[in-house]
C-alpha positions as CSV (number, residue, x, y, z in Angstrom):
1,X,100.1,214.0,61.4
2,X,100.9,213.2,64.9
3,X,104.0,212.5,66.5
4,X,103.3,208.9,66.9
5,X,101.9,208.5,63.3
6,X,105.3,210.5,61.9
7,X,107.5,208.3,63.7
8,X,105.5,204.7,62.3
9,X,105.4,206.7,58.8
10,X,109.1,206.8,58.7
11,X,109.6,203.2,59.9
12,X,107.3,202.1,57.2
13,X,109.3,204.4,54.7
14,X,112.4,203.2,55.8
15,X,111.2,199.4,55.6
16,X,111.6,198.5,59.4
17,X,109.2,197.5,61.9
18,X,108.8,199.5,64.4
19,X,109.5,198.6,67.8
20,X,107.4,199.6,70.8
21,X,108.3,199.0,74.2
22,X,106.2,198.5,77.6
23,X,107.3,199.6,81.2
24,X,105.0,200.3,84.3
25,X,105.3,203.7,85.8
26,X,107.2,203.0,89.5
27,X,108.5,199.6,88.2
28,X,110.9,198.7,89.4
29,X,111.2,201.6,91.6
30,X,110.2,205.5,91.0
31,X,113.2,206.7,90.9
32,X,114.2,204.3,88.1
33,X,111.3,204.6,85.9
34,X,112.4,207.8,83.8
35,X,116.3,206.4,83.3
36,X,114.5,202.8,82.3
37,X,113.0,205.3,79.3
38,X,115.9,206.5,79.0
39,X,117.7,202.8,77.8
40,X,115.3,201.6,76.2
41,X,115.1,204.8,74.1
42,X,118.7,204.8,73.4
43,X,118.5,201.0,72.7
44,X,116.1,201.8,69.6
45,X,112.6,202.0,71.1
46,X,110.5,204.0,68.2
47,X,107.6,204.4,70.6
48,X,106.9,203.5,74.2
49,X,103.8,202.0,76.0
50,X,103.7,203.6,79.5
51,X,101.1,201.6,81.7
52,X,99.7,203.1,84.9
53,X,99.4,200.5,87.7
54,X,96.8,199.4,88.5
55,X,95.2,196.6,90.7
56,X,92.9,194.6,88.9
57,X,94.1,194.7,85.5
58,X,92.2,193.2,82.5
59,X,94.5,191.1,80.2
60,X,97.9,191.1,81.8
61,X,100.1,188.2,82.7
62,X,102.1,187.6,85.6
63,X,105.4,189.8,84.9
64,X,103.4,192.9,84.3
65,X,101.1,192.3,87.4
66,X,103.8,192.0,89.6
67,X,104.8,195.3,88.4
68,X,101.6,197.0,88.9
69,X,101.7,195.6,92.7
70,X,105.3,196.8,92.9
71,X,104.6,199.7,91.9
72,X,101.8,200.1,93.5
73,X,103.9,199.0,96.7
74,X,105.7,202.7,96.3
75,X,102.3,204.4,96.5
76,X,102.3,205.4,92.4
77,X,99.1,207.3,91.4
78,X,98.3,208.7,88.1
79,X,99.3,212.1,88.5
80,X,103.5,210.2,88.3
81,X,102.1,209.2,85.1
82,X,102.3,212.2,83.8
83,X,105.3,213.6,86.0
84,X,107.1,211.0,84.5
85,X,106.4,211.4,80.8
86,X,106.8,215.5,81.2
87,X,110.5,214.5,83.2
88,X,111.2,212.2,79.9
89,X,109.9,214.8,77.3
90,X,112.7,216.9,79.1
91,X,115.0,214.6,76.8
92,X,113.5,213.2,74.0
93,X,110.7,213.2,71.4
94,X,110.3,209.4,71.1
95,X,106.3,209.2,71.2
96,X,105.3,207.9,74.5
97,X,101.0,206.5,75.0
98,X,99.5,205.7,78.4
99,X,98.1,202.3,78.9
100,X,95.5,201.6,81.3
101,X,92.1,200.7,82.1
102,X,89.1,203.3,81.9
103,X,88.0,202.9,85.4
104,X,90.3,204.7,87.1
105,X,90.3,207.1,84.3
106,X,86.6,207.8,84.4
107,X,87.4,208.4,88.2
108,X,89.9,210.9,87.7
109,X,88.0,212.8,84.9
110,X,88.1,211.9,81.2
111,X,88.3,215.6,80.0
112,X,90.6,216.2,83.1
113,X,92.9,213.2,82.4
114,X,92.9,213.8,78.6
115,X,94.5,217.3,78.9
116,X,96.8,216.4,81.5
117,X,98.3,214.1,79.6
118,X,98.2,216.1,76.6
119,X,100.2,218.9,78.7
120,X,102.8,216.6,79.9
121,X,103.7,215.5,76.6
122,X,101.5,212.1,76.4
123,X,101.1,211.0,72.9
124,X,98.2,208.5,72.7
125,X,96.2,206.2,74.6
126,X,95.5,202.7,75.3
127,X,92.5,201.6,77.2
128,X,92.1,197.4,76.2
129,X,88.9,197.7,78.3
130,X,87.4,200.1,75.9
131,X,85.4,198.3,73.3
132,X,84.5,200.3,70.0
133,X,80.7,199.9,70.8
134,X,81.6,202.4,74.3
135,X,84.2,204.4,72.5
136,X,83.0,207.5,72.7
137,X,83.1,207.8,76.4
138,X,86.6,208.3,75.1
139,X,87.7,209.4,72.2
140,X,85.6,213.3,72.2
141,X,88.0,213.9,74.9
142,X,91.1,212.5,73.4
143,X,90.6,214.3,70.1
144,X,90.3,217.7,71.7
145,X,93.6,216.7,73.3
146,X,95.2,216.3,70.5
147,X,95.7,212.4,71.5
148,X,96.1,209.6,69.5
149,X,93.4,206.0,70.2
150,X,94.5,202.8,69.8
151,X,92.3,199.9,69.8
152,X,93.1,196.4,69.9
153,X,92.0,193.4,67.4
154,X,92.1,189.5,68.8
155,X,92.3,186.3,66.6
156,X,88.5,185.8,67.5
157,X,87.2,189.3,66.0
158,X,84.9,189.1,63.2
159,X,86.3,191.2,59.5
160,X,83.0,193.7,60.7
161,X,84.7,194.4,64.1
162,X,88.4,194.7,62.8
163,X,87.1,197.8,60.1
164,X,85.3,199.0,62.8
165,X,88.4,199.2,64.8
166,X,90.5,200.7,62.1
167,X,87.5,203.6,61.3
168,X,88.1,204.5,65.2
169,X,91.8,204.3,66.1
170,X,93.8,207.4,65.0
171,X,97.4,205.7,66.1
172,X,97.7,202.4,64.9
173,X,95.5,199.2,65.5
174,X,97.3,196.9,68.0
175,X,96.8,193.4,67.0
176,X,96.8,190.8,70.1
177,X,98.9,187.8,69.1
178,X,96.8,185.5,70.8
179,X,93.2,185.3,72.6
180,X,95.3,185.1,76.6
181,X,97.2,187.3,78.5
182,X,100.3,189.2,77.9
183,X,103.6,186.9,78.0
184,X,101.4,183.9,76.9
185,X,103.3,181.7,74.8
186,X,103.4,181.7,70.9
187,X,102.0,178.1,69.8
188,X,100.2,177.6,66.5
189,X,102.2,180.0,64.7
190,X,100.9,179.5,61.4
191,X,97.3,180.1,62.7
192,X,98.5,183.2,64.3
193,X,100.1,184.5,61.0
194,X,97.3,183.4,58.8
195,X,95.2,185.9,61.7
196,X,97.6,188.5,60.5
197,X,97.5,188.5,57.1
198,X,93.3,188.5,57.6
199,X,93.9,191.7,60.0
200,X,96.2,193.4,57.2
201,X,93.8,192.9,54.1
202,X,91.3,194.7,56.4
203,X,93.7,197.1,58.3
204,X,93.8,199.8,55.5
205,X,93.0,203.7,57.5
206,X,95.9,202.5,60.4
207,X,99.5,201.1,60.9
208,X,98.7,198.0,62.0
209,X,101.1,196.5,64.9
210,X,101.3,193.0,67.1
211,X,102.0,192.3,70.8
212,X,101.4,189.4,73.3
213,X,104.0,186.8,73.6
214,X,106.8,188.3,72.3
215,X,110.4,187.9,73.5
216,X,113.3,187.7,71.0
217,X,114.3,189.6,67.8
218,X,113.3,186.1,65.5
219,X,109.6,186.1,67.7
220,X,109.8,190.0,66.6
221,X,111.1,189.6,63.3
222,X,109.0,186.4,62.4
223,X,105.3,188.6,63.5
224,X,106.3,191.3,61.6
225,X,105.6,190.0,58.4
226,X,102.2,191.1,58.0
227,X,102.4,194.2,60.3
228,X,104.1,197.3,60.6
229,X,105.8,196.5,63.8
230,X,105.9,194.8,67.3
231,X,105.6,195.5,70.8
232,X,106.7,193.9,73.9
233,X,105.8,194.3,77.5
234,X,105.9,190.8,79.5
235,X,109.7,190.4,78.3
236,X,111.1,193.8,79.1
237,X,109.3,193.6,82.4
238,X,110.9,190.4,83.4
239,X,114.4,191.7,82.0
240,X,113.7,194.6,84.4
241,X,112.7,192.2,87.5
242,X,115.7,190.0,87.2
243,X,118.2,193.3,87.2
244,X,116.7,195.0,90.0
245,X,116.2,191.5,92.4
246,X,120.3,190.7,91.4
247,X,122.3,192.5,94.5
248,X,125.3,192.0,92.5
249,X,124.3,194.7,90.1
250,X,124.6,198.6,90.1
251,X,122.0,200.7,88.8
252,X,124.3,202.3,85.6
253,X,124.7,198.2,85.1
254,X,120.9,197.7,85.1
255,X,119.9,200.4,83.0
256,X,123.5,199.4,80.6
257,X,121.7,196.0,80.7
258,X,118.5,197.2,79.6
259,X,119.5,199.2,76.9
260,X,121.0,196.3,75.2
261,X,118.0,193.8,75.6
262,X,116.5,196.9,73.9
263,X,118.5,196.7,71.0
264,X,118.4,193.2,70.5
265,X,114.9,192.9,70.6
266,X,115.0,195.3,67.5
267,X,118.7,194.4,65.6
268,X,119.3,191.1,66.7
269,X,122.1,189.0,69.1
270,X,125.2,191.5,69.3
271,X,128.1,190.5,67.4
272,X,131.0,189.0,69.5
273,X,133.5,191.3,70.9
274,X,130.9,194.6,71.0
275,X,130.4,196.4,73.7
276,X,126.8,195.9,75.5
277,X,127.5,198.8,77.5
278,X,127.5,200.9,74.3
């Protein structure tokens, strides 16, 4: 057992889903990355997506490309990928993956790549552009890491492609909410759960998890009905934005901020009279 499957074993004992987070490395700035981990850690985060920037991503919506180009903007390679998660492991154990895109990967070395991230305490990896019939450009390398694959699913695969999926991921099977881009909008619920329950019944080696388009604890709550848990990206990322562009806040504000959109996103709306800075 991995760290990451450990930590999604105990939420699935403990009969929550699990929550995982997504942040761009260098967003909004480098220096605020690790602390950013740091909140949303402490606000409940059972696993974190770190994504390395990158400029001509696959599937993201706005929010998260305008944090690739800002980060981007500070001149953030790959190698503060893995600074950062080595600076974080420092502090805590919360599994943390790399998300990316294989190109640059390929570029820097698969084998290469794989055991630097292995080294700085990386726990998995997520490569959207890496279909299971091209897998094992990847996951040789990854295996002799000691590096959990996840692989996503759509509402338009076929029951063949999901159980293909689930034979080759080794961390969880990330479900896509909806055939668009991150931050796209929830409609046609009911189509999208009835998706889930298909992807469950055939989800049976893997946790199975849902992302894309989700930005409140009910959104959260509400996908989680068929899956082991949730992730969101778009919503953090535009949480993040609006802190860092408002001159009126301080940094121990932002990241106080943070934390708490953390926890709501997992427990709910705070009860009146607690303490967000808490």
């Amino acid at each position: 057992m991995s760290r990451l499957s450990d930590t999604l074993a105990a939420c699935r004992a403990d009969g929550t889903p699990a929550m995982g987070l997504f942040i761009t490395n260098g967003f909004p700035t480098p220096e605020a990355t690790v602390p950013i981990l740091h909140a949303i850690d402490a606000g409940g985060a059972d696993f974190i997506e770190l994504g390395m920037p990158f400029s001509d991503p696959l599937a993201e919506g706005l929010p998260i490309q305008r944090s690739s180009a800002r980060a981007l903007s500070h001149g953030v390679t790959m190698d503060d990928a893995f600074d950062t998660v080595a600076t974080f492991r420092e502090e805590s154990d919360t599994p943390v993956l790399l998300m990316g895109y294989i190109n640059p990967v390929l570029q820097y070395g698969m084998d290469t790549f794989c055991s630097r991230a292995a080294e700085a305490g990386v726990d998995g990896l997520i490569l959207p552009d890496v279909p299971p019939e091209e897998a094992e450009v990847l996951t040789g390398h990854a295996q002799a890491a000691g590096l959990d694959l996840v692989f996503l699913i759509a509402p338009n695969s076929s029951d063949a492609r999901i159980q293909r999926v689930d034979e080759l991921a080794t961390g969880f099977v990330y479900a896509v909410s909806v055939t668009g881009l991150t931050g796209s909008r929830l409609d046609g619920r009911g189509a999208v759960q009835s998706y889930l329950k298909r992807a469950r019944s055939l989800v049976t080696q893997n946790p199975l998890l849902v992302g894309f388009g989700i930005a409140t604890h009910d959104d959260a709550m509400e996908l989680s009905q068929h899956t082991d848990g949730f992730i969101v990206g778009s919503a953090l990322i535009k949480e993040i934005e609006a802190c860092w562009d408002d001159d009126t806040l301080s940094d121990d504000a932002c990241y106080a901020r943070i934390r708490q959109f953390a926890r709501q996103l997992k427990e709910g709306p705070v009860l009146a009279g607690s303490n967000p800075t808490t």
